[in-house]
Residue frames as a rotation matrix with the C-alpha (Angstrom) as fourth column:
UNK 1
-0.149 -0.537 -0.830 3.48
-0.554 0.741 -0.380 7.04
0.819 0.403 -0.408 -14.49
UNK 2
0.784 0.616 0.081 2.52
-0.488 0.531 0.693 4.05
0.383 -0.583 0.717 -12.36
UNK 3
-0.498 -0.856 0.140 5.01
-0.708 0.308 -0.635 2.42
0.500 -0.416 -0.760 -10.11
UNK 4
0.840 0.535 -0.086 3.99
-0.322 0.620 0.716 -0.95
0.437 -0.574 0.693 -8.46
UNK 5
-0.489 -0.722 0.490 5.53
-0.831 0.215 -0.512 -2.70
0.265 -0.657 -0.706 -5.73
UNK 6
0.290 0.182 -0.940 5.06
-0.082 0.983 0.165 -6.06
0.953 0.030 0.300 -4.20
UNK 7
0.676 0.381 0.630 5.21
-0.689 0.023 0.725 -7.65
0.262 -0.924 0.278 -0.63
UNK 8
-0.241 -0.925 -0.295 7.87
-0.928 0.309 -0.210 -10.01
0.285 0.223 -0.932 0.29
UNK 9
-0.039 0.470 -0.882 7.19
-0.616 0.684 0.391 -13.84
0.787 0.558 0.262 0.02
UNK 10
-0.445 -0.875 -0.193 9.23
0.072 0.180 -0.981 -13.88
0.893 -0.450 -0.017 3.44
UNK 11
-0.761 0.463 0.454 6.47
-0.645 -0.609 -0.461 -12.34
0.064 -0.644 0.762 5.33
UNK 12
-0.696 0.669 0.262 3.40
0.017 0.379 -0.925 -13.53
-0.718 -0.639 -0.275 7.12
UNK 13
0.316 0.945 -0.085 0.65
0.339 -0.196 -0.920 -13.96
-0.886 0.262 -0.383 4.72
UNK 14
0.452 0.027 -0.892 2.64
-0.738 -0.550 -0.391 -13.67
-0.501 0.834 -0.229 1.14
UNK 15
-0.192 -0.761 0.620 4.03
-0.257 0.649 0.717 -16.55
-0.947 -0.021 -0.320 0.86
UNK 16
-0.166 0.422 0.891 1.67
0.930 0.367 0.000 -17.84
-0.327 0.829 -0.453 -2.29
UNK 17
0.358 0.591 0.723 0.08
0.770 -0.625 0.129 -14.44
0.528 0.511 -0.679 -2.98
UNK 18
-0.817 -0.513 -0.263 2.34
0.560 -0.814 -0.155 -11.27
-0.135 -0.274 0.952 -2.03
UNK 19
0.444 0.801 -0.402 0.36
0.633 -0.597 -0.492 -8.11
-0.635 -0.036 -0.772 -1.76
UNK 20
-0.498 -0.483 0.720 0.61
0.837 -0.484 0.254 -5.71
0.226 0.729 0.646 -4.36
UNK 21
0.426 0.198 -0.883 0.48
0.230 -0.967 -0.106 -1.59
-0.875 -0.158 -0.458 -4.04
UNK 22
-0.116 -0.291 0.950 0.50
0.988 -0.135 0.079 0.10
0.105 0.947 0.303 -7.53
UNK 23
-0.008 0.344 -0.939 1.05
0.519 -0.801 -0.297 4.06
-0.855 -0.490 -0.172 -6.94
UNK 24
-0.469 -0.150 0.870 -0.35
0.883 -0.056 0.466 5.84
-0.021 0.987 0.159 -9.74
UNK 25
-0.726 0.027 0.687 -1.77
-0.015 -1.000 0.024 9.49
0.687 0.007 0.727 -10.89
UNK 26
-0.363 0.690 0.627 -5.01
-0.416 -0.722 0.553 9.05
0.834 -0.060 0.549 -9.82
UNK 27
0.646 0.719 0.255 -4.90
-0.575 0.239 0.783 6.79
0.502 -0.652 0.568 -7.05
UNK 28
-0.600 -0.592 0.538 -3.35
-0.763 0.625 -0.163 4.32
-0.240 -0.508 -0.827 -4.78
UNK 29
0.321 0.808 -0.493 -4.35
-0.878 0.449 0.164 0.97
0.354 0.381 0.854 -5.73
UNK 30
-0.101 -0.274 0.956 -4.35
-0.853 0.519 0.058 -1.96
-0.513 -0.810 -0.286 -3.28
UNK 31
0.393 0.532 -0.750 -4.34
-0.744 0.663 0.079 -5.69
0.539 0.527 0.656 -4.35
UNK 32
-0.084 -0.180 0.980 -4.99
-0.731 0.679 0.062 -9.00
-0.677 -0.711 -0.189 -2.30
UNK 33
-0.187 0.336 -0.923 -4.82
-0.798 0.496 0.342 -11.92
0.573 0.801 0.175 -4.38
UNK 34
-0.463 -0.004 0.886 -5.78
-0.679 0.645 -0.352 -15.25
-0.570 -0.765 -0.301 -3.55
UNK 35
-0.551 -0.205 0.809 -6.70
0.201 0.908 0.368 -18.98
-0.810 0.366 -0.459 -4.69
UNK 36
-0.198 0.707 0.679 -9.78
0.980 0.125 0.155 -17.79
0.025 0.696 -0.718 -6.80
UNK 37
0.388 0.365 0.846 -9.32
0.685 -0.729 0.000 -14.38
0.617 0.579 -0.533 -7.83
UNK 38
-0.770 -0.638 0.002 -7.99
0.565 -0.683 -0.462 -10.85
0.296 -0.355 0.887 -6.25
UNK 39
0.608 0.551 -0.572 -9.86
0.612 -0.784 -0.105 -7.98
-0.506 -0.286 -0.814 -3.73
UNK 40
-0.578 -0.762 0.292 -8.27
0.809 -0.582 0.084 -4.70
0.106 0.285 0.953 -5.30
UNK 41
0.568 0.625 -0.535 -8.87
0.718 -0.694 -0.049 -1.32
-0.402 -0.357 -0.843 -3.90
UNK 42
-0.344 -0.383 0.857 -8.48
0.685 -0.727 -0.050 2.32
0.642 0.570 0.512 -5.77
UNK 43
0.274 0.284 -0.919 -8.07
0.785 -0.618 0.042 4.78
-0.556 -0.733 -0.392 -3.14
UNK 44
0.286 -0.494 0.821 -7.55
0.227 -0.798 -0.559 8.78
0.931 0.347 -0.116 -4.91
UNK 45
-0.660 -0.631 -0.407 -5.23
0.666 -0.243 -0.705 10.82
0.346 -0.737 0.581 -2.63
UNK 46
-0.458 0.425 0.781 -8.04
-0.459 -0.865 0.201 13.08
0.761 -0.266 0.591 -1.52
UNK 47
0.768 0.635 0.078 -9.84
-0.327 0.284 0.901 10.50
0.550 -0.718 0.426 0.14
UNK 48
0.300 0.028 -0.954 -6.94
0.660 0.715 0.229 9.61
0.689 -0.698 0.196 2.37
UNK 49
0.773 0.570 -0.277 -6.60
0.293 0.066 0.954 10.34
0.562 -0.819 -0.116 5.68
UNK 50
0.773 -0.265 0.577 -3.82
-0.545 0.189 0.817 9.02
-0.325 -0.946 0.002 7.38
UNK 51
0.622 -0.441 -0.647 -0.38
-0.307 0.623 -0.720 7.02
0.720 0.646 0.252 6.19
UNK 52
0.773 -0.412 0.482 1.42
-0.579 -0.149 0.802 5.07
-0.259 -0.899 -0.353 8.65
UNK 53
0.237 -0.584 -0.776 4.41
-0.780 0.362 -0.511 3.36
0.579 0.727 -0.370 8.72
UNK 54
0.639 -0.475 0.606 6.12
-0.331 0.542 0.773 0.47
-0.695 -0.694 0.189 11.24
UNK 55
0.634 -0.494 -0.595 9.50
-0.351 0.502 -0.790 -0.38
0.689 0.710 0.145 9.88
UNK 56
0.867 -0.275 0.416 11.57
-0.264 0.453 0.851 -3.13
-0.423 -0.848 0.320 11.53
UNK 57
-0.133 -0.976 0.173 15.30
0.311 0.124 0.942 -4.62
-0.941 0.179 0.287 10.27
UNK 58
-0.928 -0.214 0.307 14.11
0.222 0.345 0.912 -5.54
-0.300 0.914 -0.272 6.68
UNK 59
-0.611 0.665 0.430 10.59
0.628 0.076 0.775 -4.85
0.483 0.743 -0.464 6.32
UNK 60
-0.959 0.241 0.150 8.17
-0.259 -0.529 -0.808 -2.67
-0.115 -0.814 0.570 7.05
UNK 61
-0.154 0.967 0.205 3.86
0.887 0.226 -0.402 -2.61
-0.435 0.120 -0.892 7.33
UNK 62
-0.988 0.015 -0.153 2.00
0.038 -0.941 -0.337 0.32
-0.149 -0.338 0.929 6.07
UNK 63
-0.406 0.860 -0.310 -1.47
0.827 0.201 -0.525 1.31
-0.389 -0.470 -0.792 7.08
UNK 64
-0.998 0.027 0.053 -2.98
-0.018 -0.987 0.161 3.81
0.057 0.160 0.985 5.33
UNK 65
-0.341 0.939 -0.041 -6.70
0.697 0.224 -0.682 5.22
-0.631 -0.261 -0.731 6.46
UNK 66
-0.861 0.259 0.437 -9.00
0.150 -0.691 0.707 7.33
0.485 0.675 0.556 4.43
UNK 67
-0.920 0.382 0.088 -12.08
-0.388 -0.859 -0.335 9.39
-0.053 -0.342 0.938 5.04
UNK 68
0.194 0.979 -0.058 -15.69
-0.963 0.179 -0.203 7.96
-0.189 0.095 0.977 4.95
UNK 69
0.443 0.264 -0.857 -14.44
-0.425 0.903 0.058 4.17
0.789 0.339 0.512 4.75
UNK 70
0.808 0.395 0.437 -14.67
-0.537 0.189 0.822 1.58
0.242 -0.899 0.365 7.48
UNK 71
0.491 -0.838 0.236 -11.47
0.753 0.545 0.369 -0.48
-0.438 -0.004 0.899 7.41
UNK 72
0.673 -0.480 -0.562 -8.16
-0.543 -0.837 0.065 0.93
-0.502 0.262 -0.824 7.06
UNK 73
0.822 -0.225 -0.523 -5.82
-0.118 0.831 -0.544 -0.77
0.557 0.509 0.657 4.69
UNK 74
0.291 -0.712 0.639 -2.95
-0.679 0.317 0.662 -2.65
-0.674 -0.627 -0.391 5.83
UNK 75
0.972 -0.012 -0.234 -0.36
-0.123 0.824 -0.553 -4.15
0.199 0.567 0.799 4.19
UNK 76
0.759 -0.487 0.432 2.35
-0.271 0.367 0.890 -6.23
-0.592 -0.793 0.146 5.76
UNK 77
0.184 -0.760 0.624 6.17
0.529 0.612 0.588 -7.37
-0.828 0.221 0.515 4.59
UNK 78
0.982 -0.178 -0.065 7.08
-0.189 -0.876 -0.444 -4.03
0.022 0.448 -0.894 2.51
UNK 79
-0.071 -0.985 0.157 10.80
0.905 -0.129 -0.405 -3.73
0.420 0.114 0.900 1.41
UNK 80
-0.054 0.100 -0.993 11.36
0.695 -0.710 -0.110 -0.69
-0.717 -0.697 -0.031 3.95
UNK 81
-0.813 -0.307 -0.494 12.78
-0.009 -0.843 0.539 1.66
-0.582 0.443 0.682 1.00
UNK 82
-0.797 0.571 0.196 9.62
0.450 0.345 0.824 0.40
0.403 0.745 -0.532 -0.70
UNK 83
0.030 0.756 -0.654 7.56
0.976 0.117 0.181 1.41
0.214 -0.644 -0.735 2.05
UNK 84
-0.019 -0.249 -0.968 8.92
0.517 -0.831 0.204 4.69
-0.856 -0.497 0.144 2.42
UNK 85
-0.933 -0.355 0.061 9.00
0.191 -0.346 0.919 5.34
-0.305 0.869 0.391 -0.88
UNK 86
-0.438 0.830 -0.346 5.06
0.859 0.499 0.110 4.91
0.264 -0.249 -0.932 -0.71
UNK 87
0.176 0.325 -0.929 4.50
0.838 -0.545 -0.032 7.06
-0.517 -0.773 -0.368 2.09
UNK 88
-0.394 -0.389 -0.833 6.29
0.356 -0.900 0.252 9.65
-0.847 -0.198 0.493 0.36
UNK 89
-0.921 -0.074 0.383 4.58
0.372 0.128 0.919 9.62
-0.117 0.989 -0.091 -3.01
UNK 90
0.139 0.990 0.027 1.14
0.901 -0.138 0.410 9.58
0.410 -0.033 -0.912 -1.35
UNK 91
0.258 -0.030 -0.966 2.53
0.738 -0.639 0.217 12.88
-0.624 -0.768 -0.143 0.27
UNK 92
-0.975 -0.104 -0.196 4.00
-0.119 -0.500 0.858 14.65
-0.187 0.860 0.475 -3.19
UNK 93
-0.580 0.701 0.415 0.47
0.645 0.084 0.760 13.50
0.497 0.708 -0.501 -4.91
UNK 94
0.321 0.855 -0.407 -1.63
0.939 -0.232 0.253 14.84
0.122 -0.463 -0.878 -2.13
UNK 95
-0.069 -0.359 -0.931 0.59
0.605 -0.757 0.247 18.15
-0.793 -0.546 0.270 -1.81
UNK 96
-0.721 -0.229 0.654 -0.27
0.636 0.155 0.756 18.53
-0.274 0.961 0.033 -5.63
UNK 97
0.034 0.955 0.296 -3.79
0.732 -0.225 0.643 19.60
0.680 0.194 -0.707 -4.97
């Protein structure tokens, strides 16, 4: 079952176009929109790496790197419990295997 989440509008850089994180069976799936169309990345939990957090009053970032790819994502202005909630999913999926 997929679960998606959303960036707050409040934050740097979401005002028009929030980021979106959609955690699902077979992947993490990343989406930037913007004026003319959307970047969207499908990481699987094998290829990642690394999950960070930074959480501050109300929001947090999270950064998550993977294995064999040159940028790590990053996405900014997380509801914390959103953000943590995240982190921990990609940690249940990957403890699956």
């Amino acid at each position: 079952m997929a679960k998606h989440y959303a960036a707050s509008r409040l934050t740097a850089g979401n005002f028009l176009f929030p980021d979106r994180v959609i955690v699902a069976d077979e992947g993490i799936h990343f989406i930037k929109n913007r004026f003319f169309g959307s970047d969207e990345e499908i990481i699987t939990y094998g290829k990642i790496a690394a999950v960070k957090l930074n959480s501050g009053i109300f929001f947090a970032n999270l950064t998550v790197e993977t294995m064999g790819s040159s940028q790590p994502i990053f996405i900014n202005g997380l509801p914390k419990n959103d953000a943590q909630e995240i982190k921990e999913a990609i940690q249940r999926y990957q403890t699956k295997d």
